[in-house]
N, CA, C and O atoms as CSV, one atom per row, in Angstrom:
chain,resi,resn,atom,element,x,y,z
A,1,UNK,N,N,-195.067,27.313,16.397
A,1,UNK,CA,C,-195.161,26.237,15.426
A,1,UNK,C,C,-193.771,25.616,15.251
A,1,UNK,O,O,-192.799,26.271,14.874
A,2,UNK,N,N,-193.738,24.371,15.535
A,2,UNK,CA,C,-192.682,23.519,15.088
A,2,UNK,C,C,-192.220,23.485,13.538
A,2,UNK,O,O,-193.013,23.616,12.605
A,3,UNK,N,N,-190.682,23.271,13.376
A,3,UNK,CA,C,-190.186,23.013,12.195
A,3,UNK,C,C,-191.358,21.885,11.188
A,3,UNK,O,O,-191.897,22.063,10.095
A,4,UNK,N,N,-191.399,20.679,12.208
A,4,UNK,CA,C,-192.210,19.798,11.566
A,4,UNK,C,C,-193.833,20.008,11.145
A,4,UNK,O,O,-194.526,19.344,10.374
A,5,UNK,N,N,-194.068,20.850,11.723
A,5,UNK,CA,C,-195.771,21.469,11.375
A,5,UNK,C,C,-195.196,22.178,10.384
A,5,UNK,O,O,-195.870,21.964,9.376
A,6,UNK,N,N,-194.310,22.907,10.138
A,6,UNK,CA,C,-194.188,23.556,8.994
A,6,UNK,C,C,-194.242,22.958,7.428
A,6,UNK,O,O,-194.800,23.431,6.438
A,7,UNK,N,N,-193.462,21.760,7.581
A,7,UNK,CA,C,-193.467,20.921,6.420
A,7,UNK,C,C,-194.309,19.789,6.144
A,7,UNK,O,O,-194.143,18.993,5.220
A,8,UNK,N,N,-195.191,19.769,6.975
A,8,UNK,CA,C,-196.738,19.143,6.582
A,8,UNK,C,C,-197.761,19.817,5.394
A,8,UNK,O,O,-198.084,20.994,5.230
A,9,UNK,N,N,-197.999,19.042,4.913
A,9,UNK,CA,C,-199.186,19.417,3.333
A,9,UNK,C,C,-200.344,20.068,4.204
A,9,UNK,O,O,-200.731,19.090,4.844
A,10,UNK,N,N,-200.764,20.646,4.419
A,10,UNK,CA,C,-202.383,21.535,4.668
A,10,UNK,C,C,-203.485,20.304,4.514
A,10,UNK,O,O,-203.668,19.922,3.358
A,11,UNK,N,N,-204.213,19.668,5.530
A,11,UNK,CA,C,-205.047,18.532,5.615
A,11,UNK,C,C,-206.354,19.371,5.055
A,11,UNK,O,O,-206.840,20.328,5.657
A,12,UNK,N,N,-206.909,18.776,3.624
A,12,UNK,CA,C,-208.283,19.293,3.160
A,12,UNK,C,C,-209.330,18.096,3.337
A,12,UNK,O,O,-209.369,16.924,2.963
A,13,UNK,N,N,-209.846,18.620,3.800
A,13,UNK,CA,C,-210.902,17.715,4.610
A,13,UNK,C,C,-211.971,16.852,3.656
A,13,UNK,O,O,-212.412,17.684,2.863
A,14,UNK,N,N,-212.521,15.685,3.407
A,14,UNK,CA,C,-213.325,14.877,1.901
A,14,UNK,C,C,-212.337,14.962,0.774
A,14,UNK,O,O,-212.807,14.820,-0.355
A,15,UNK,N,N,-210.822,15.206,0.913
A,15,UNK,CA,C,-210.024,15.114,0.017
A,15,UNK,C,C,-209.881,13.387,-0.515
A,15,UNK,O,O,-209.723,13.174,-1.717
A,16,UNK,N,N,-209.954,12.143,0.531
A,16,UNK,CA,C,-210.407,11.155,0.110
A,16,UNK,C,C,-211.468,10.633,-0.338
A,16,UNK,O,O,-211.530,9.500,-0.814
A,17,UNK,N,N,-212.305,11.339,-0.237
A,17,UNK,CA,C,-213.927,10.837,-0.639
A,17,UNK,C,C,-213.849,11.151,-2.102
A,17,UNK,O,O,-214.163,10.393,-3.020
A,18,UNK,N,N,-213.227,12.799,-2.226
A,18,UNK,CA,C,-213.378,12.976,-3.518
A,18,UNK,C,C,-212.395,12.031,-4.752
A,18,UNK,O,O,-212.512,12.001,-5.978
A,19,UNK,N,N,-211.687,11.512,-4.083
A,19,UNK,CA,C,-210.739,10.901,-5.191
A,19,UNK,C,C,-211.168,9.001,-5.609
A,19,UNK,O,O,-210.972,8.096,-6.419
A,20,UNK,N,N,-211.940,9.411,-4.203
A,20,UNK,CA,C,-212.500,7.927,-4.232
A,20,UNK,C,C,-213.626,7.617,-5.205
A,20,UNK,O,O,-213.815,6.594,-5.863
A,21,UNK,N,N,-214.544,9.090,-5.120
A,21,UNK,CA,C,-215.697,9.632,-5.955
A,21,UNK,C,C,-215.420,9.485,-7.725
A,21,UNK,O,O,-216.206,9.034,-8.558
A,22,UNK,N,N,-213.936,10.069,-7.957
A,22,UNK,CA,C,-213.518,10.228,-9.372
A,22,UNK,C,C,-213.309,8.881,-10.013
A,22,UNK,O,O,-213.787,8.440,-11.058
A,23,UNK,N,N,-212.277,8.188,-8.929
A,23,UNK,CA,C,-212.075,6.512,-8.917
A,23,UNK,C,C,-212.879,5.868,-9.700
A,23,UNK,O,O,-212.543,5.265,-10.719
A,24,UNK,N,N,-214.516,6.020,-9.035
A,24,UNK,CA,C,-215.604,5.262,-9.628
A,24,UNK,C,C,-216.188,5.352,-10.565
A,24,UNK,O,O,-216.583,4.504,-11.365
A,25,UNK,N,N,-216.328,6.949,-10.501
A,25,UNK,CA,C,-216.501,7.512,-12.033
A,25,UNK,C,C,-215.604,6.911,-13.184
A,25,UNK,O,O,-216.198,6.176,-13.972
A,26,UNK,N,N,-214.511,7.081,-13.352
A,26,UNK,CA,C,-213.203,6.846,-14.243
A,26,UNK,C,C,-213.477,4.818,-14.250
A,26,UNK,O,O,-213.499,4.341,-15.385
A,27,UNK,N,N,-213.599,4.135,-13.461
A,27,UNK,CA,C,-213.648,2.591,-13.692
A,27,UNK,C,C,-214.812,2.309,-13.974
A,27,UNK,O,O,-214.989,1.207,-14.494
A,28,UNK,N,N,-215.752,3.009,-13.783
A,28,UNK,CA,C,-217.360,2.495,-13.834
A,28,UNK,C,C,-217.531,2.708,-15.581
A,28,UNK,O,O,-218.131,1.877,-16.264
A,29,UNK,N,N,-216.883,3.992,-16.176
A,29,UNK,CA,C,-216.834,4.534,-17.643
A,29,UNK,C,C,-215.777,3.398,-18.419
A,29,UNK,O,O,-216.176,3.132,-19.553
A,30,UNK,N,N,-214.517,2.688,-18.025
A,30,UNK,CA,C,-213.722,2.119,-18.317
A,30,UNK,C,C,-214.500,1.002,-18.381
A,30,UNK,O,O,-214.690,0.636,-19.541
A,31,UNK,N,N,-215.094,0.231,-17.420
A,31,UNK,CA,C,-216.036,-0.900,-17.450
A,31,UNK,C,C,-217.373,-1.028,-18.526
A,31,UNK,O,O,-217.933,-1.908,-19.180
A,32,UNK,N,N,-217.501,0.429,-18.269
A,32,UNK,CA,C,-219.464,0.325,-19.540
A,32,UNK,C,C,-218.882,0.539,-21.234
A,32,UNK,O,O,-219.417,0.146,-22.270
A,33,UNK,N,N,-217.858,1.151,-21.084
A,33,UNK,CA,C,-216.883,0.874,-22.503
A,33,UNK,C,C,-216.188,-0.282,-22.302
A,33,UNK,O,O,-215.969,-0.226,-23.513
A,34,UNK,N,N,-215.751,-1.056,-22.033
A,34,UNK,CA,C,-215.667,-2.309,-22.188
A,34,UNK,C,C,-216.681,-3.065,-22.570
A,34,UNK,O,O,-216.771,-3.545,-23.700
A,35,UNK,N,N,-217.693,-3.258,-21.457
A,35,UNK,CA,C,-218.871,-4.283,-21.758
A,35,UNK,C,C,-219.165,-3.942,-22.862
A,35,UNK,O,O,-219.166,-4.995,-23.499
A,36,UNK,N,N,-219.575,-2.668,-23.919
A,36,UNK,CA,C,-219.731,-2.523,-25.223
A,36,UNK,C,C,-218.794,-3.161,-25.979
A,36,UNK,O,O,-219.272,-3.627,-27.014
A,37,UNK,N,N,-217.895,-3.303,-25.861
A,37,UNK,CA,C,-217.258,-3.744,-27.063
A,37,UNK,C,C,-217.236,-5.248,-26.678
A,37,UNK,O,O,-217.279,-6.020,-27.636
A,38,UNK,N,N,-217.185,-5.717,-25.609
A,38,UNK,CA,C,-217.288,-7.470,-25.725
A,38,UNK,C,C,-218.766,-7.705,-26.035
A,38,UNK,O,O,-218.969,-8.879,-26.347
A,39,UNK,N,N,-219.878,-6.923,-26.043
A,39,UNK,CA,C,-221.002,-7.209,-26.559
A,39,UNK,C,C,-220.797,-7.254,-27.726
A,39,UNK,O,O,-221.208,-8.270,-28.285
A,40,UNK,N,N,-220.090,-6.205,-28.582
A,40,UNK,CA,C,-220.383,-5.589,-29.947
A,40,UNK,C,C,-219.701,-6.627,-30.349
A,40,UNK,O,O,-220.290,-7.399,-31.105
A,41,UNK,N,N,-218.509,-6.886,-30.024
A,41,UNK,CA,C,-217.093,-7.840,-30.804
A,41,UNK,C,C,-216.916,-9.079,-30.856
A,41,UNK,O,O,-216.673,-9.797,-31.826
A,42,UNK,N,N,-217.120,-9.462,-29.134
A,42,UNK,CA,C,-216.815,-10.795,-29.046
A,42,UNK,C,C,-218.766,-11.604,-28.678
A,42,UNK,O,O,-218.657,-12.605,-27.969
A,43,UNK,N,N,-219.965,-11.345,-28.979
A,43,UNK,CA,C,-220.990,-11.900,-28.792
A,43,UNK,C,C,-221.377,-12.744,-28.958
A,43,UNK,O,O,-222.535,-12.832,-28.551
A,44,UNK,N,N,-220.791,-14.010,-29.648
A,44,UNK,CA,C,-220.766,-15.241,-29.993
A,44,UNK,C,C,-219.966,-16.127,-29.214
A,44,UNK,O,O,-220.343,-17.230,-28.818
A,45,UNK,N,N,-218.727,-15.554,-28.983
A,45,UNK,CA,C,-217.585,-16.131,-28.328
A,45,UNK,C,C,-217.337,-16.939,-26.914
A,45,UNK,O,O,-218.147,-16.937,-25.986
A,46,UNK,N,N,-216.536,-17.378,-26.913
A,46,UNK,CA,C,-216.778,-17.924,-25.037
A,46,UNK,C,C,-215.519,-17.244,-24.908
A,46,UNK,O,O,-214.596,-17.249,-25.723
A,47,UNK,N,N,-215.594,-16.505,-23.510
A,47,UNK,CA,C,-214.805,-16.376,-22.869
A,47,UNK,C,C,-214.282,-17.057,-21.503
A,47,UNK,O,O,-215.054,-17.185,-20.553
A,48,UNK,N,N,-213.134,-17.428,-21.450
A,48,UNK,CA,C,-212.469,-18.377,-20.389
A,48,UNK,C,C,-213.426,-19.550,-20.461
A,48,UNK,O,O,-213.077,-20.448,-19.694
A,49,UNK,N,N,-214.137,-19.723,-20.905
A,49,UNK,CA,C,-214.896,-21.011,-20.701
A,49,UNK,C,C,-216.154,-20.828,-19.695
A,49,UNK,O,O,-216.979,-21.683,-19.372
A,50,UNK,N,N,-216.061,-19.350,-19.255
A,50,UNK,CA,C,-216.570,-19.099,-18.414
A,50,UNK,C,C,-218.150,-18.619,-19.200
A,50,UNK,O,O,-218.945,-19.336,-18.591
A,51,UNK,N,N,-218.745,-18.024,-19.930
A,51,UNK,CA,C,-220.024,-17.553,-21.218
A,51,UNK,C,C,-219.441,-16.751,-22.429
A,51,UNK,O,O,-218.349,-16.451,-22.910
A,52,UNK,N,N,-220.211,-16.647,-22.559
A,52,UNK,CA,C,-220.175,-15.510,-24.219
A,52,UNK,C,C,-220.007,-13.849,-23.993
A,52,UNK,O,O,-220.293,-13.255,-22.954
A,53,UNK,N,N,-219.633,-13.430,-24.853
A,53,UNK,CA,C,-219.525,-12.105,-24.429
A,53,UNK,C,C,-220.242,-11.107,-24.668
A,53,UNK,O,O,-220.025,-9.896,-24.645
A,54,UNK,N,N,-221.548,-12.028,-25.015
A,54,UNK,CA,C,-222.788,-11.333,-24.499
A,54,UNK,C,C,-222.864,-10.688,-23.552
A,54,UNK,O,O,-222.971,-9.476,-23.362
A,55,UNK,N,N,-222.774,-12.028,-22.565
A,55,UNK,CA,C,-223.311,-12.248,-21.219
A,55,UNK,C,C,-222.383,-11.554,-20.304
A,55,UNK,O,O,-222.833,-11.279,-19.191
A,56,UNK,N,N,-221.264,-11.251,-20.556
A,56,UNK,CA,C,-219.756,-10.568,-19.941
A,56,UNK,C,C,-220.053,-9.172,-20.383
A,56,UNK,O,O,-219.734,-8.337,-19.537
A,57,UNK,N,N,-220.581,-8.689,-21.485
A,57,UNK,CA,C,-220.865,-7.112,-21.960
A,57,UNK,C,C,-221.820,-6.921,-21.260
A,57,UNK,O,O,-221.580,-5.959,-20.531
A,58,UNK,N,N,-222.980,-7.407,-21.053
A,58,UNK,CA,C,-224.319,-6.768,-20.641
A,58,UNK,C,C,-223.902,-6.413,-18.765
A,58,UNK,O,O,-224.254,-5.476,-18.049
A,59,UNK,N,N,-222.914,-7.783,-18.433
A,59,UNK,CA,C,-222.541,-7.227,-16.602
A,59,UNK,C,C,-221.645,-6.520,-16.814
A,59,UNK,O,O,-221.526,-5.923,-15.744
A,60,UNK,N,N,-220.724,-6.064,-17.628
A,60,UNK,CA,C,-219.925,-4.837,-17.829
A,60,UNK,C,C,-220.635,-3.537,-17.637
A,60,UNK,O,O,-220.371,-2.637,-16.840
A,61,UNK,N,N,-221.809,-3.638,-18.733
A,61,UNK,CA,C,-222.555,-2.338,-18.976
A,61,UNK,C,C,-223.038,-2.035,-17.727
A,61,UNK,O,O,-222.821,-0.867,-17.406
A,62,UNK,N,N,-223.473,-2.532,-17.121
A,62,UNK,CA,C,-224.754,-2.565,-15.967
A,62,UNK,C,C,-223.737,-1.892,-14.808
A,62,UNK,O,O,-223.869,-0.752,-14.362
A,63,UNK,N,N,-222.590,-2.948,-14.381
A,63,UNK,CA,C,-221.636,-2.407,-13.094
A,63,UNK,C,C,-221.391,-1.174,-13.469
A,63,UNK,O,O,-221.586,-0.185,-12.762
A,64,UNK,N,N,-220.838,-1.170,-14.889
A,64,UNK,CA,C,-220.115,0.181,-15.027
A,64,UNK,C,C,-221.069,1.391,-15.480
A,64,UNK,O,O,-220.532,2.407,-15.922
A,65,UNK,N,N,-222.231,1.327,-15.400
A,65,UNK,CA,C,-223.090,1.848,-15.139
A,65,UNK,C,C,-223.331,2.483,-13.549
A,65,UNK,O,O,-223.499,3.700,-13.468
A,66,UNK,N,N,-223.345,1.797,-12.501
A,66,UNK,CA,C,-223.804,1.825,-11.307
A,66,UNK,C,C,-222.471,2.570,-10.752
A,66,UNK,O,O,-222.660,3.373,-9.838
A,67,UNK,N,N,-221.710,2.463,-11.016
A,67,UNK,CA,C,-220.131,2.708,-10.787
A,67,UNK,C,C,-220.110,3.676,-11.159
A,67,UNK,O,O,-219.485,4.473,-10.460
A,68,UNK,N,N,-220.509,4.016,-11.965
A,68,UNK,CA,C,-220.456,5.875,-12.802
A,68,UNK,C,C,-221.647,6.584,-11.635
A,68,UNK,O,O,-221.430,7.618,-11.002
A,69,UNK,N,N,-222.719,5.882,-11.558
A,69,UNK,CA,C,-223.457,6.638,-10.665
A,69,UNK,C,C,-223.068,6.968,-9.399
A,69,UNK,O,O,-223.062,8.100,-8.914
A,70,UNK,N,N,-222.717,5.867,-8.841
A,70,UNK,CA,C,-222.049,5.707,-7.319
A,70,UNK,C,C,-220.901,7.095,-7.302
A,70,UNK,O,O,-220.901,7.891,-6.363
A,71,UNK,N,N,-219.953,7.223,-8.488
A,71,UNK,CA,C,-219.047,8.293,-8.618
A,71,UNK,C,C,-219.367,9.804,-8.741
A,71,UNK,O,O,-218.681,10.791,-8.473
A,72,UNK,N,N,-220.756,9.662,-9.283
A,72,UNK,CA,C,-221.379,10.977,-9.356
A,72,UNK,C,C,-221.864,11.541,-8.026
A,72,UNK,O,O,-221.604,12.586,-7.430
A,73,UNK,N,N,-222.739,10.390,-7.729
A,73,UNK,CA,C,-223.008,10.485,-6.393
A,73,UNK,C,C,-222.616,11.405,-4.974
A,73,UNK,O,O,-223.172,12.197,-4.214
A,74,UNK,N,N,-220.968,10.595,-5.197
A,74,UNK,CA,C,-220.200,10.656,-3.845
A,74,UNK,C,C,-220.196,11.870,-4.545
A,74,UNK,O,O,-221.020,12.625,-4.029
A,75,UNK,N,N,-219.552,12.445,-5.615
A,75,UNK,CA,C,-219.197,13.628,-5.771
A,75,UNK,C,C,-220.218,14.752,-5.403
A,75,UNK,O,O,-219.858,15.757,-4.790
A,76,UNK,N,N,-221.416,14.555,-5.775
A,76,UNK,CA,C,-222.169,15.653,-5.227
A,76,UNK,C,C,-222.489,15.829,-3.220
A,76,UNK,O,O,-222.864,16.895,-2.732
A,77,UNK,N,N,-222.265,14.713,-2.482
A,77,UNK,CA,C,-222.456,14.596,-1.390
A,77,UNK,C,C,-220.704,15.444,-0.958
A,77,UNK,O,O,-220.619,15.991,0.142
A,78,UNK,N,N,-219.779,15.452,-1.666
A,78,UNK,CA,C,-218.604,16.388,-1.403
A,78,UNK,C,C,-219.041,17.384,-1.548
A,78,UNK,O,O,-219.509,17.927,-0.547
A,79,UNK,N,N,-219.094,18.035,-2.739
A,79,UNK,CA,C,-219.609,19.185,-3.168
A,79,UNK,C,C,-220.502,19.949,-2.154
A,79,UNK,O,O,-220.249,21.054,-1.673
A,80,UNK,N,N,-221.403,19.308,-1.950
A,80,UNK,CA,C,-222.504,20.012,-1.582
A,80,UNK,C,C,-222.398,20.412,0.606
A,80,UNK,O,O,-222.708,21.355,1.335
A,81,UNK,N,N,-221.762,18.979,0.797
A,81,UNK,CA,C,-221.619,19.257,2.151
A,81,UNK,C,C,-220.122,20.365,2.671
A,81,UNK,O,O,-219.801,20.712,3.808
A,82,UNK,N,N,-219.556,20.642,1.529
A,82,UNK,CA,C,-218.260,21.197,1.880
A,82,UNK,C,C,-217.983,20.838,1.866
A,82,UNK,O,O,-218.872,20.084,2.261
A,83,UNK,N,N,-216.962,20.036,1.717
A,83,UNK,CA,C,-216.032,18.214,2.161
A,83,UNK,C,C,-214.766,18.890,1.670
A,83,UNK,O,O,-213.836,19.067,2.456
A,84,UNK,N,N,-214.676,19.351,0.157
A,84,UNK,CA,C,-214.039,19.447,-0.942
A,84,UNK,C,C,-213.920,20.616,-0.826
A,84,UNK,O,O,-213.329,21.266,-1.688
């Protein structure tokens, strides 16, 4: 074994999947708590000119919904295949 194999990190194999997995989890939860509160707070309001924040909470909730799933997801397809 070379000096330089020596000072290499140990390659764990779905070590990107899993962080990618948490990623989605962690923004998908950041996003569906958001969309709540521009529903709850701003629901009358326009934002950017762009709708109300109705309409900006309810696609908050929903992505960051799907985003939490997608994160769960990947995580059990680590888990379960060994990856991790």
């Amino acid at each position: 074994m070379s000096k330089q194999d020596e000072n290499k990190p140990p390659k764990i194999p779905g070590m990107g999947l899993a962080i990618a997995a948490l990623g989605f989890f962690v923004i998908g939860g950041i996003a569906t708590f958001g969309g709540l509160a521009l529903w709850f707070f701003y629901r009358k309001d326009y934002i950017l000119g762009w709708g109300t924040g109705e309409a900006f909470g309810y696609l908050g909730i929903c992505v960051g919904m799907l985003l939490s799933i997608l994160g769960v997801l990947l995580m059990r397809l680590v888990r379960n295949r060994d990856l991790g």
